[in-house]
TORTORLO-46719 format. One record per residue: residue in three letters; residue number from 0; x, y, z of N, C-alpha, C, O in turn. Coordinates in steps of 0.2 Angstrom, whole numbers, always signed. Example, Ala and Ser with C-alpha at 12.3 -4.5 7.8 and 13.67 -1.06 7.14 Angstrom:
BEGIN
NODE   residuo   num   n.east   n.north    n.up   ca.east   ca.north   ca.up   c.east   c.north    c.up   o.east   o.north    o.up
NODE       Ala     0      +66       -28     +39       +62        -22     +39      +66       -16     +39      +71       -17     +42
NODE       Ser     1      +64       -11     +35       +68         -5     +36      +64        +0     +39      +67        +6     +40
END
This chain:
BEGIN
NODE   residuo   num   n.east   n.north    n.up   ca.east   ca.north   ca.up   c.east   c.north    c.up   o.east   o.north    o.up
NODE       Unk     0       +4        -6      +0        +0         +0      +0       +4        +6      +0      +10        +6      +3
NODE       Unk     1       +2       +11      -3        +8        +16      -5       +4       +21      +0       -2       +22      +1
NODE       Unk     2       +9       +25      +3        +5        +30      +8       +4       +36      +4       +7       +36      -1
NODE       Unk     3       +0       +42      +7        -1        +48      +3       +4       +52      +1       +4       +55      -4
NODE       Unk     4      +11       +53      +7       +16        +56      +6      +20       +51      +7      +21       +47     +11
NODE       Unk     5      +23       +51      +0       +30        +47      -2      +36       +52      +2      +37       +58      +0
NODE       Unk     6      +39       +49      +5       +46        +55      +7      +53       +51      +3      +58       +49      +5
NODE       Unk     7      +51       +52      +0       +57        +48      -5      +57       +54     -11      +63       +55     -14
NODE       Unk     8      +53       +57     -13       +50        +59     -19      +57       +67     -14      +57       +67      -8
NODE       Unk     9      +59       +70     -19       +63        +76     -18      +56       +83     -17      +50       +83     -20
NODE       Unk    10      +59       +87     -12       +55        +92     -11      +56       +98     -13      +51      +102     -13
NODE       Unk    11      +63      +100     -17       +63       +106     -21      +63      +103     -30      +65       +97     -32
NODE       Unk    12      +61      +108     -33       +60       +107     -40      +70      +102     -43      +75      +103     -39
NODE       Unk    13      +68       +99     -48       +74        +98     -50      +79      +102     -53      +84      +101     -54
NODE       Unk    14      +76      +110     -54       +80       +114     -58      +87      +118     -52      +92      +120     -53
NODE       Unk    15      +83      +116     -46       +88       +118     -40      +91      +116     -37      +94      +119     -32
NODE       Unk    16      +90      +106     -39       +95       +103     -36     +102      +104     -41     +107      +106     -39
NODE       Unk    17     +100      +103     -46      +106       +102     -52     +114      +109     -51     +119      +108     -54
NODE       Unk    18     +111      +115     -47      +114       +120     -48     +120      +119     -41     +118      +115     -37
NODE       Unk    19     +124      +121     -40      +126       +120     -34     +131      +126     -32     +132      +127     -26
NODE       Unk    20     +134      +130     -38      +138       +136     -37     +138      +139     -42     +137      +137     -47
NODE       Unk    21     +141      +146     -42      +141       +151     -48     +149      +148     -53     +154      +146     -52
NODE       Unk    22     +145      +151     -60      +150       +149     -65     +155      +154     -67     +154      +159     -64
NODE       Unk    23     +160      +154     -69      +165       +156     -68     +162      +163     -72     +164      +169     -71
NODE       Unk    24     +156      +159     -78      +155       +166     -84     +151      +172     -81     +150      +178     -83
NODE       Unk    25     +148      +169     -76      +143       +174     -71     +150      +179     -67     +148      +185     -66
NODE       Unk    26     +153      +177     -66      +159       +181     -60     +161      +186     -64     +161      +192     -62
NODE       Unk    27     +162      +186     -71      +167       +187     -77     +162      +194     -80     +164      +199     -82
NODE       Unk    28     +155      +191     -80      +150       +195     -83     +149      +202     -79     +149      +207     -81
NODE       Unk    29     +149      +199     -70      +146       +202     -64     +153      +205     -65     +153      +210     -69
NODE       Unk    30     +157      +205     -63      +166       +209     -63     +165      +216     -70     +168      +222     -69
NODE       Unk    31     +161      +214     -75      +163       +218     -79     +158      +223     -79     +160      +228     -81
NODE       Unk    32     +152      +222     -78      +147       +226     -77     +149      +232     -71     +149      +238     -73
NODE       Unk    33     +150      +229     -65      +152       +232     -60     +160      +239     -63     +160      +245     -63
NODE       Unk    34     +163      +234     -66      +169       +238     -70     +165      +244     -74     +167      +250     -73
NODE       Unk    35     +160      +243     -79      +158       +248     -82     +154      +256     -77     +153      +262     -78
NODE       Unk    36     +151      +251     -71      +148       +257     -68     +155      +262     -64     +156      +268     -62
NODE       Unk    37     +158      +257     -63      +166       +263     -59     +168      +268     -64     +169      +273     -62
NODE       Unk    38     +168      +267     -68      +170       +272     -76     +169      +278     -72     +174      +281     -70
NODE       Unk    39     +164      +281     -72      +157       +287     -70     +163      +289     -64     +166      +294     -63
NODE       Unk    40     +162      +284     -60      +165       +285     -51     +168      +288     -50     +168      +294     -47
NODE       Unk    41     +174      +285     -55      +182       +287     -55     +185      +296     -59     +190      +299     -58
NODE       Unk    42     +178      +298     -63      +181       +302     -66     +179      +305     -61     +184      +308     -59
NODE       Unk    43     +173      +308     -57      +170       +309     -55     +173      +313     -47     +172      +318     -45
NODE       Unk    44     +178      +305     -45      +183       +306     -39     +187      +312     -41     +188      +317     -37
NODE       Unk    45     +191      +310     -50      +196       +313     -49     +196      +321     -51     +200      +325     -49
NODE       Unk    46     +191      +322     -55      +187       +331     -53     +187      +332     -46     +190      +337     -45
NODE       Unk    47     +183      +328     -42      +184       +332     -35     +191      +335     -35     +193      +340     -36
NODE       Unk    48     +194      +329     -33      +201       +330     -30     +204      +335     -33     +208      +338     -29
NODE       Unk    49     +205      +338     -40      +206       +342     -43     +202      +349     -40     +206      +353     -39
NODE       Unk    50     +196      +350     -39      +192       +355     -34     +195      +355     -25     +194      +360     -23
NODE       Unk    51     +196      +353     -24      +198       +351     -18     +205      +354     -19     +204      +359     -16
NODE       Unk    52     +211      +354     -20      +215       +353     -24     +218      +362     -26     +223      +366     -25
NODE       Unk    53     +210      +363     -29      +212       +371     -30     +209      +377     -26     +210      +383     -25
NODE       Unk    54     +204      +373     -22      +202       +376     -15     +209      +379     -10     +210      +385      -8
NODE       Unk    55     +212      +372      -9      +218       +374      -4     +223      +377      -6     +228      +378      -2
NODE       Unk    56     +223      +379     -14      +228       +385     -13     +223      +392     -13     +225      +397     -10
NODE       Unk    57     +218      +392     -15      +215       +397     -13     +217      +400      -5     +222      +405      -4
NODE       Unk    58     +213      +396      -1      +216       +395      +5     +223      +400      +7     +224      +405     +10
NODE       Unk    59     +227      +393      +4      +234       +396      +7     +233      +404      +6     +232      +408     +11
NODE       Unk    60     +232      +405      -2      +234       +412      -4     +230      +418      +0     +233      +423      +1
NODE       Unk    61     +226      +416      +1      +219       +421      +6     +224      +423     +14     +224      +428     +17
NODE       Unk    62     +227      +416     +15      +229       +416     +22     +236      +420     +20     +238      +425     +23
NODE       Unk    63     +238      +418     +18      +246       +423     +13     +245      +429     +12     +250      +433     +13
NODE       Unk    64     +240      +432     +10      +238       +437      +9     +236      +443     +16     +238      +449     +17
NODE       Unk    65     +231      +439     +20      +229       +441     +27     +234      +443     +30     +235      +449     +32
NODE       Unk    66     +241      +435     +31      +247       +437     +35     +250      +445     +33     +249      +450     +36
NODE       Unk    67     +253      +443     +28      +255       +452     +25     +252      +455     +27     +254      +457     +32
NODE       Unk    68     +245      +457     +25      +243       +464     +28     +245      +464     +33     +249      +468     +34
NODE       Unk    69     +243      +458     +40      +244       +460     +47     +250      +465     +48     +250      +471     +50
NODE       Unk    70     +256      +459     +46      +264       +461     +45     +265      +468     +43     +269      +472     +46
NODE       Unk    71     +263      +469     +39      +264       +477     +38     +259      +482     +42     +261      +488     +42
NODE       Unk    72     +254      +481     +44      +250       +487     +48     +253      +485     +56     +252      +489     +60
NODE       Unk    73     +258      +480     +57      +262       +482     +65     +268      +484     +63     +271      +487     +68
NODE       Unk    74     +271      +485     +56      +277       +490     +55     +276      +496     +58     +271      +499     +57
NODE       Unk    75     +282      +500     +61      +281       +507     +61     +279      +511     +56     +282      +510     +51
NODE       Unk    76     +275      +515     +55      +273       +518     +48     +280      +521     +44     +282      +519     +38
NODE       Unk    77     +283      +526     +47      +290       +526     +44     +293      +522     +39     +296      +525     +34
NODE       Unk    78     +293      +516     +41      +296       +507     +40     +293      +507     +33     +296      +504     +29
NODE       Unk    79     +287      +509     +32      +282       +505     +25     +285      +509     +19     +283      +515     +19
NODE       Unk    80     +288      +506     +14      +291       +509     +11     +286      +511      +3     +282      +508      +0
NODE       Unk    81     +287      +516      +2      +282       +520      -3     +283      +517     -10     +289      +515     -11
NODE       Unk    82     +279      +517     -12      +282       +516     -21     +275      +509     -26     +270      +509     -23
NODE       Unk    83     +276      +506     -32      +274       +504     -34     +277      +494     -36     +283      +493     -36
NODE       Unk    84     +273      +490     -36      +274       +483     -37     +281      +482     -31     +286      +480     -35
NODE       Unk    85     +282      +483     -26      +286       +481     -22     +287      +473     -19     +285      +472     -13
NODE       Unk    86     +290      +470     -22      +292       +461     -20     +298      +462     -14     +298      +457      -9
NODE       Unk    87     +302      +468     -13      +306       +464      -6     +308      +472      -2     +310      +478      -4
NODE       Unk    88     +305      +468      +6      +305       +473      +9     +310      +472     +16     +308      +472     +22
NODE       Unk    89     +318      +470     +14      +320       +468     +19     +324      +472     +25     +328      +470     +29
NODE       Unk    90     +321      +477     +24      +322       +482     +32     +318      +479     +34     +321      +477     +39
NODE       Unk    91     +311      +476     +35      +308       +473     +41     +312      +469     +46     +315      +464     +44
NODE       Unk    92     +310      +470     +52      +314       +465     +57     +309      +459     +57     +311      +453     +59
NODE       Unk    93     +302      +459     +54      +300       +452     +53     +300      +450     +47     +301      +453     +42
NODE       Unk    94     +299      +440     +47      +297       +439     +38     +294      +443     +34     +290      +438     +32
NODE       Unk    95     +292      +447     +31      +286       +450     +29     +286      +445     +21     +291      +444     +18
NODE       Unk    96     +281      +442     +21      +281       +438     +14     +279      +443      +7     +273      +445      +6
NODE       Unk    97     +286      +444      +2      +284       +447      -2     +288      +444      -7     +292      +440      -5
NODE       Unk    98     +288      +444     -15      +291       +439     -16     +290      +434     -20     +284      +432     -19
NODE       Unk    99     +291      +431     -23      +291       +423     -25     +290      +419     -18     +294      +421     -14
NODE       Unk   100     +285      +414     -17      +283       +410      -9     +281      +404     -13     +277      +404     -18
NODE       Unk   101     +286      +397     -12      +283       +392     -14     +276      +390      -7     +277      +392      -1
NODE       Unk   102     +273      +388      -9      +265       +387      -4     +266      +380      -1     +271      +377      -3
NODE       Unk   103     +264      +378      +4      +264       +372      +6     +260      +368      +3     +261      +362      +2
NODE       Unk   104     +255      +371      +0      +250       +368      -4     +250      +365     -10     +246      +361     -12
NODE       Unk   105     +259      +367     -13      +259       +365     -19     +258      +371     -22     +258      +370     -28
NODE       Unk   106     +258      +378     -21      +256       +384     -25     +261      +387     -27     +266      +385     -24
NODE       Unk   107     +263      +391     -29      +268       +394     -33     +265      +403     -31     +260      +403     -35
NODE       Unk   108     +267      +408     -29      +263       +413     -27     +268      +418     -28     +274      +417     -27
NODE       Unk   109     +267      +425     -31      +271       +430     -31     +267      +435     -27     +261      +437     -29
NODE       Unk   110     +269      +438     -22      +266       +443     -18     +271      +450     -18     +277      +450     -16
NODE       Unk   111     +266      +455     -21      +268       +462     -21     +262      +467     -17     +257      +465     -14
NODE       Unk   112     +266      +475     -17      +262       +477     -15     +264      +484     -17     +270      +486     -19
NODE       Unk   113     +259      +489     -16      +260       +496     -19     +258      +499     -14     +253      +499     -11
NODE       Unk   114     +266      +505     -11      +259       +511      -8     +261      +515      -7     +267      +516      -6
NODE       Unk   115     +256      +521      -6      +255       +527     -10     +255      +532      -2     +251      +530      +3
NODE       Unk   116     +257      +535      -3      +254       +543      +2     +249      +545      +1     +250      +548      -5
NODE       Unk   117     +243      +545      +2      +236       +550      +0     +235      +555      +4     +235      +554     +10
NODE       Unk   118     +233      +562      +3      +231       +569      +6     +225      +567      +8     +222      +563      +5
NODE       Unk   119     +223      +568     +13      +214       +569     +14     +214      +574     +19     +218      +575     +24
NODE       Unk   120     +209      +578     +17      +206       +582     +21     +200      +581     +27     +195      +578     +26
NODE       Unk   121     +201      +583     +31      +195       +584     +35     +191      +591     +37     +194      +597     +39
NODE       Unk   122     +186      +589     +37      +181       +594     +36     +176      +594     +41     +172      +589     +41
NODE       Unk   123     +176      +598     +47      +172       +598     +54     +169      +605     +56     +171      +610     +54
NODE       Unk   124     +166      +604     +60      +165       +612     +63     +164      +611     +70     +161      +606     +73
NODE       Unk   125     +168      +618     +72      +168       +616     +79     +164      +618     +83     +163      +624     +82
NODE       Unk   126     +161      +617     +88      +155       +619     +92     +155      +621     +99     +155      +616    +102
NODE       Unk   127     +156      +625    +102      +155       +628    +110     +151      +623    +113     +145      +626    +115
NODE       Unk   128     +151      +619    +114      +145       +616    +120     +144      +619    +127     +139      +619    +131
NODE       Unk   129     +152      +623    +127      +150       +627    +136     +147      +631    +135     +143      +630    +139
NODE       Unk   130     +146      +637    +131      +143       +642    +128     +135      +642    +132     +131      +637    +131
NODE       Unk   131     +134      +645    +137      +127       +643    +140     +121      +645    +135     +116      +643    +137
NODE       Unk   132     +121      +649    +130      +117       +650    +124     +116      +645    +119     +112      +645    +115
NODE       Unk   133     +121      +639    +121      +120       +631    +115     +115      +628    +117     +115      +626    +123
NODE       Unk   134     +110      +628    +112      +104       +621    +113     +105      +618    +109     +104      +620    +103
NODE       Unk   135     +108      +611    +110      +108       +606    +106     +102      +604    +101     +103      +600     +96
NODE       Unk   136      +97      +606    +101       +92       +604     +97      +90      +609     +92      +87      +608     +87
NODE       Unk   137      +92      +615     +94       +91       +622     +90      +98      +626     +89      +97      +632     +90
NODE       Unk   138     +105      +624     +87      +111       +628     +86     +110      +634     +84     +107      +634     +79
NODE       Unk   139     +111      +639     +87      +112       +647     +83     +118      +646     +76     +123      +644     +77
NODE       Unk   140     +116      +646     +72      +121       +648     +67     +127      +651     +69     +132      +650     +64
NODE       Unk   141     +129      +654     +73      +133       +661     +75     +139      +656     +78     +144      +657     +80
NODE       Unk   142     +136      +651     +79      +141       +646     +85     +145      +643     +79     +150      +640     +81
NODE       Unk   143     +145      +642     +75      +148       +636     +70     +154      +639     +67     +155      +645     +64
NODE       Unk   144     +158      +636     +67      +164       +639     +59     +169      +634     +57     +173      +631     +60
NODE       Unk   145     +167      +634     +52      +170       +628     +45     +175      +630     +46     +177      +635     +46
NODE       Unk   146     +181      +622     +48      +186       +622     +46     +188      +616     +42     +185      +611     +40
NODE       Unk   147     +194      +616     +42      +197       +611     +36     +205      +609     +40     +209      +612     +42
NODE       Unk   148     +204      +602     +39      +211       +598     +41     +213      +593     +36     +210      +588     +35
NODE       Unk   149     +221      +596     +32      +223       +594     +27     +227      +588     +30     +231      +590     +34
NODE       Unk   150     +227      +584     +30      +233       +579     +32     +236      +576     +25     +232      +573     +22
NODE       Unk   151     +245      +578     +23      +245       +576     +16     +251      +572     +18     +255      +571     +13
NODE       Unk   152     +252      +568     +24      +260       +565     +23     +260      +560     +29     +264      +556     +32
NODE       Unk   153     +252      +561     +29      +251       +554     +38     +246      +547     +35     +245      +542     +38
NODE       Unk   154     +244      +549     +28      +241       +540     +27     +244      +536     +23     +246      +541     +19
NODE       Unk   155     +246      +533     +22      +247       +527     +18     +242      +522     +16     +240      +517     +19
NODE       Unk   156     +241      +524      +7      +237       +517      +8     +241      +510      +3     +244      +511      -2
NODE       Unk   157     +240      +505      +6      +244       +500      +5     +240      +495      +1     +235      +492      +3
NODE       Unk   158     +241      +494      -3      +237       +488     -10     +243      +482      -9     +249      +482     -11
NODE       Unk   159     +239      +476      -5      +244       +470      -9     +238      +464     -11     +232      +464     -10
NODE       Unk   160     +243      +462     -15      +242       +457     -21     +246      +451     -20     +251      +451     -17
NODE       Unk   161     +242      +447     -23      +245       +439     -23     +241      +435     -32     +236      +436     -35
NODE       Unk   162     +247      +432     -33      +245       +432     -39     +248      +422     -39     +252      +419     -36
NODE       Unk   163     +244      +419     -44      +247       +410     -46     +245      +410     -51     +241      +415     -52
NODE       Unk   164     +245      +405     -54      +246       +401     -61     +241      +394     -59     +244      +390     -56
NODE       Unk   165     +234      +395     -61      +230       +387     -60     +229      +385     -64     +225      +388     -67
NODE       Unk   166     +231      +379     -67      +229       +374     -73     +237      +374     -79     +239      +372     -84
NODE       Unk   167     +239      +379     -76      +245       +381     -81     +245      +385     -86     +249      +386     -90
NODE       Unk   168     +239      +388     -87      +238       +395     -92     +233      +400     -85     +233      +406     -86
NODE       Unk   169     +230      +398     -82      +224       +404     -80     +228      +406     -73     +229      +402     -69
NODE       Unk   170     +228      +413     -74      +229       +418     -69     +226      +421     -64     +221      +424     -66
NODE       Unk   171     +227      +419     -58      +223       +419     -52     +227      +424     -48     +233      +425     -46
NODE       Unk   172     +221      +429     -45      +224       +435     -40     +220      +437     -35     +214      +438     -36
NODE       Unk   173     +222      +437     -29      +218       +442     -23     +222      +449     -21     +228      +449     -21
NODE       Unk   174     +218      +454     -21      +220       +458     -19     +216      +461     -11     +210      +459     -11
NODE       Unk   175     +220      +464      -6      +218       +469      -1     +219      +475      +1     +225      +477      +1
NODE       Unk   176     +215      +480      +1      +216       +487      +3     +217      +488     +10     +213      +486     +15
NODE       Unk   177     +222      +491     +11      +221       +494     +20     +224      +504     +19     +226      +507     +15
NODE       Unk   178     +223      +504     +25      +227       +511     +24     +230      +511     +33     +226      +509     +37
NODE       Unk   179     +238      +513     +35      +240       +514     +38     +241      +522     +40     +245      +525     +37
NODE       Unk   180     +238      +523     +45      +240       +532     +49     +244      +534     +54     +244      +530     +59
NODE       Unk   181     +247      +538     +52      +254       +540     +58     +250      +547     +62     +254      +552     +63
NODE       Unk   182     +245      +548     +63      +240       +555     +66     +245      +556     +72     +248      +561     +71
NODE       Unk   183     +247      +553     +78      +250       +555     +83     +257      +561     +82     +259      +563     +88
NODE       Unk   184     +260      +562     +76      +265       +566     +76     +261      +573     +73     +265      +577     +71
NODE       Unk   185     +255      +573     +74      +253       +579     +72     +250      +581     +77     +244      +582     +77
NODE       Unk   186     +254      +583     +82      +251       +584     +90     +253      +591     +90     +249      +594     +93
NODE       Unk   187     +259      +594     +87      +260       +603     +87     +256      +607     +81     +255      +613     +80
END
């Protein structure tokens, strides 16, 4: 008598006994497919890195740039020497970076700077506040008298520049304005 469940009879389909591991053509297909999609990755990395790359001389040069200014606004004003495209300034008793500066970065930097004496005038009026006739909210006109303060030999204003070569033709520059005042020897 044959019983209802034969346990002799296989319980998965035959198609999934006969299989037992992958073929070498499947590794080789799977290997290459996979290789086609890194294609994309790879350039993809290697642009970053190239971005990344020109970030940090950015960087550097911003930071090279900063330095200097400091450097020269703690010089005695005296010290800062006047003129146009100035690359070396070695009366300073510190490094002041000016110059040809290889970068840490890898950047190659030329740092100059210009600077100039400018005049400026000030223009104020001067006012009695002891004057017991002053209401600040209502001045008499009679209180007031325009004067004028020439200062033509206490500013300095100073332009530096920082200049590299990125890609090996495009020229890249930062520049910074500051102005240095010597006001205190105009005390007589």
């Amino acid at each position: 008598m044959e019983s209802f469940f034969d346990f002799r009879a296989p319980l998965v389909p035959i198609c999934f006994t006969r299989r037992r591991g992958i073929t070498l053509l499947e590794i080789i297909i799977a290997v290459g497919i996979l290789a086609m999609a890194m294609i994309p990755v790879s350039g993809i990395m290697g642009y970053g890195a190239k971005a990344v790359s020109k970030d940090a001389r950015q960087i550097e040069a911003i930071q090279l740039l900063e330095k200097t200014v400091n450097l020269l606004l703690q010089q005695p004003f005296k010290d800062i020497p006047v003129g146009n495209n100035i690359t070396n300034y070695s009366t300073a008793p510190v490094n002041l970076c000016l110059g040809n500066i290889d970068g840490k970065k890898g950047g190659k930097y030329t740092v100059s700077m210009d600077c100039q004496i400018i005049p400026v005038t000030f223009s104020y009026q001067s006012v009695d506040v002891g004057d017991p006739t002053f209401d600040e909210l209502n001045p008499p006109a009679g209180l007031f008298s325009n004067e004028n303060l020439t200062v033509s030999d206490s500013i300095k204003e100073i332009k530096v520049k920082i200049e590299w070569t990125e890609e090996k033709t495009k020229q890249v520059q930062f520049r910074a304005l500051t102005y240095r005042a010597d006001l205190n020897r105009r005390g007589s």
